[in-house]
N, C-alpha and C positions, 0 to 999 in steps of 0.2 A: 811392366807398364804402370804410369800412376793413373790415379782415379780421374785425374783432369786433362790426361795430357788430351793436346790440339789445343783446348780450350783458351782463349783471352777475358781476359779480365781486369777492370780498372777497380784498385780500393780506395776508397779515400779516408784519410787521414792514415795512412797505414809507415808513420814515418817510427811509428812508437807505439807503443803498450800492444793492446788490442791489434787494430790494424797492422801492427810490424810482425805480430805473429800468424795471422792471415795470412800475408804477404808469401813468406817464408815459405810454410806447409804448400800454399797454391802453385809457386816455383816448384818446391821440391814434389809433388803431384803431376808436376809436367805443364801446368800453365803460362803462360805469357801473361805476365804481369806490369799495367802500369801501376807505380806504387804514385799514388798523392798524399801528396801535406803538403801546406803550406807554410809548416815550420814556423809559426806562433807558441806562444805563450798558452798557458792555459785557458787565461781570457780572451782570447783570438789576437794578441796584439802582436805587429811584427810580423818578420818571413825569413825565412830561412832555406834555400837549397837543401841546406846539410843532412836532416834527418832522412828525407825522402831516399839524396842521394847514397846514404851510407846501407839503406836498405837494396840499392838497388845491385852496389860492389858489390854485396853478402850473395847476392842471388848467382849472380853473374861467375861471380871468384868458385861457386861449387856446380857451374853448368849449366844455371837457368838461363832464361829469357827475361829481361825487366828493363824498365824505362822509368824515370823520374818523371813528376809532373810537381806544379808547385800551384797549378789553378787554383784559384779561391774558389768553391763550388759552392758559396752564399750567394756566387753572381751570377745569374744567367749563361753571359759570355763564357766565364770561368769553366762552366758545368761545361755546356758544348763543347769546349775547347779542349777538355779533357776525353770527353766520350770519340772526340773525331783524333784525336793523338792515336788511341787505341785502334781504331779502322787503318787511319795511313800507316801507321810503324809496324802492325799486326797485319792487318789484312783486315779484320772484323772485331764482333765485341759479340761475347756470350755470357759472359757473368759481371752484374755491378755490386757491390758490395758496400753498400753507404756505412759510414766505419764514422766521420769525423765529426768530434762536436765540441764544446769549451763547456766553460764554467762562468757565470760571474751571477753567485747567489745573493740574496738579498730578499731582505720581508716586505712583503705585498706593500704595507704603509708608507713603506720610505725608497722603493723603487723605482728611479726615473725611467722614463720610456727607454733613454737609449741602452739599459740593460735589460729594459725586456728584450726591444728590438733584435740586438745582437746574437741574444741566446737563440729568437726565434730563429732569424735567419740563417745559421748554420745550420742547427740540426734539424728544422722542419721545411726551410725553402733550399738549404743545400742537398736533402735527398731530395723532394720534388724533381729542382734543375736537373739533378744528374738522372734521376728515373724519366723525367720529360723526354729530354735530348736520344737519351737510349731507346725510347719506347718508339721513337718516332724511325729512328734508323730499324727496327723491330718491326714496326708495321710497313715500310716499304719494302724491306726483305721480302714478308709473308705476302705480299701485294702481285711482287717481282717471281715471285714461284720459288724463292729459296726459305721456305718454312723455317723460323730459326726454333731451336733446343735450348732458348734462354733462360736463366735465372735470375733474379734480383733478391739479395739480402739484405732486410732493414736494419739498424739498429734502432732498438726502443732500450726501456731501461723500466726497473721495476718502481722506482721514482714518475708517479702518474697511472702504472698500473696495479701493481699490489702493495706498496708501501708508502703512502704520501711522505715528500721529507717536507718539512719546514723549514722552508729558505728559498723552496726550489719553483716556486710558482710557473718560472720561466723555462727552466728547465722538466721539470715536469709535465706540464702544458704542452710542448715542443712532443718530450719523447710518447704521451697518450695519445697527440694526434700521429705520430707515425705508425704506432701498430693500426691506427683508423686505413691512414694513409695503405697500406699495407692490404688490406682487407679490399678496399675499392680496387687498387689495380692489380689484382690478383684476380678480381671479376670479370676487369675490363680489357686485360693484355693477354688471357689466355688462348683468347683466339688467334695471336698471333706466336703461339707457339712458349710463351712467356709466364714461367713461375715466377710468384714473389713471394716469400715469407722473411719472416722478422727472429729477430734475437731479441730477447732481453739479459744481459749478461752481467755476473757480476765478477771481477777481478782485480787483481794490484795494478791503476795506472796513475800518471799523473792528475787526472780527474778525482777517482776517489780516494788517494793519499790526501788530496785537500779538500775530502769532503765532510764537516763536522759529525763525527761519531765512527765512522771508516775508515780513518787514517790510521788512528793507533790500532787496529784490528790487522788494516793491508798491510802494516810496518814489524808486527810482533815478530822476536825471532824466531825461526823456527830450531825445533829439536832433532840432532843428527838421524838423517834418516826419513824422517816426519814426511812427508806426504805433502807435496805445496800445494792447496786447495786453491789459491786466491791467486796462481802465477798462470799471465794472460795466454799464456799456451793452452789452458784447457779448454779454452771457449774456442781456438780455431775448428777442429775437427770437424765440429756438428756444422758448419760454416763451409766448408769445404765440400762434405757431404750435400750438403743443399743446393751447391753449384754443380754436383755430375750432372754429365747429361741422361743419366736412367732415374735420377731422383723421381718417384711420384707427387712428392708434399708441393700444395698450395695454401695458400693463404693460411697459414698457420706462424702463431708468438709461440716462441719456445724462452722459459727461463732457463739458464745456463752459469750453471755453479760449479765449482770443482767435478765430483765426479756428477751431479746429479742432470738430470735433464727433463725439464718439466713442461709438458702442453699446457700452456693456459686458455681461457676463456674470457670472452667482454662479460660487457655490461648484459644482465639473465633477470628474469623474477624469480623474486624470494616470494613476495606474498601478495594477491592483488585483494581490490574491496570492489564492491558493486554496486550498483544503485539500480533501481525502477525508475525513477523520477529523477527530478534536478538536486544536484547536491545542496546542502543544508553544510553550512559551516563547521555548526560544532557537532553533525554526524561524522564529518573526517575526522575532525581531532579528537571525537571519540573510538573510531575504527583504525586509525593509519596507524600501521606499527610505529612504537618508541624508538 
């Protein structure tokens, strides 16, 4: 028996890197998987059938269950259209697995809206949509008397939570607010039977092969034998795991490196100051840590 079987699950962006190795382990675990992409470019531009569908032959050709979607999940429509593919072709939906996001970086000073916009919309209103739509099919279940054993996996990125890049304002910004994102509906969907936790992962995709300072690191070659720390198969597992149905973990960011796996935490005090009275100017900038 695998660790998923029964289970369905929609991934997105799962046509490559990350997501195609998700993909893969959740079939070969026994899940029913719709695999999504939309088969763009790095920068979200274009579409493509192809990658989705090549993941979905791979599944199929060794005995799984898998279905191509190609939704845009930046769009409302997109998102639902995905999440109810998963219901009519499956029967239901127990695991979402928000996986897809682009690239288009750029310094704060010379960045026009439409590449903030863009970045935002994928990775922080394309998990929204597809957690909205899922959570709502989620709560009329739990409503209807069939309590669901759901999960939802975010992806964040250590770009906004432990390592600011510079370039990434948009992409950083995006991935901080989904571990937030993350946190609230792990509050708010538990009652209806419904975990959510997050990833922060780091591995070889087409995202950080072009991401200034990671690429020559994702690309080195390796030595016979060596141990591939940065090949996207090692981030599926703990992914996989967090979709069983006997998982306890809620609302928890996990960073996720080669072999390592690490709990992180938000934003904590380091040092507070106090007052009796009304603050005085240069009593803070006397007191407030350097």
């Amino acid at each position: 028996m695998g660790a998923l079987d029964g289970r369905i699950a929609v991934i997105t962006g799962a046509g490559r890197g990350i997501g195609r190795e998700h993909a893969l382990l959740f079939a070969a675990e026994g899940a029913a998987v719709v695999v999504n992409d939309l088969g763009g470019s790095n920068t979200g531009e274009g579409a493509d059938i192809g990658p989705a569908q090549e993941v979905v032959n791979e599944i199929l050709a060794a005995g799984g269950r898998a279905a191509a979607n190609t939704d845009n999940v930046a769009t409302w429509d997109g998102a639902k259209e995905l999440v109810d593919q998963a219901i009519t072709e499956f029967g239901g939906l127990d695991v979402v697995v928000n996986n897809a996001g682009i690239l288009r970086d750029g310094f704060i000073a010379g960045m026009p809206e439409s590449q903030w916009d863009s970045v935002i919309n994928v990775h922080l209103k394309g998990h929204f949509s597809v957690l909205r739509h899922a959570a709502e099919y989620w709560k009329a279940q739990s409503k209807a008397g069939n309590q669901p054993v759901a999960a939802v996996i975010n992806t964040a990125s250590g770009s906004g939570l432990t390592v600011p890049n510079a370039g990434q304002a948009n992409y950083g910004a995006a991935k901080a607010a989904i571990a937030a994102l993350t946190l609230v509906a792990a509050d708010e969907l538990e009652r209806y039977g419904v975990r959510v936790n997050a990833i922060a992962p780091i591995a070889r995709t087409r995202l950080t092969e072009a991401t200034p300072g990671m690429g020559a690191i994702m690309t080195a070659e390796l030595e016979p034998g060596e141990y591939d720390y940065f090949s996207p198969a090692n981030i599926a597992p703990i992914v996989a795991y967090l979709a069983t149905e006997k998982c306890p973990l809620t609302g928890q960011v996990f960073a996720v490196q080669g072999g390592a796996i690490s709990t992180l935490a938000g934003w904590h005090d380091v040092k507070t100051i106090e007052t009796d009275g009304p603050w005085l100017i240069d009593d803070i900038a006397a007191r407030l840590p350097n």
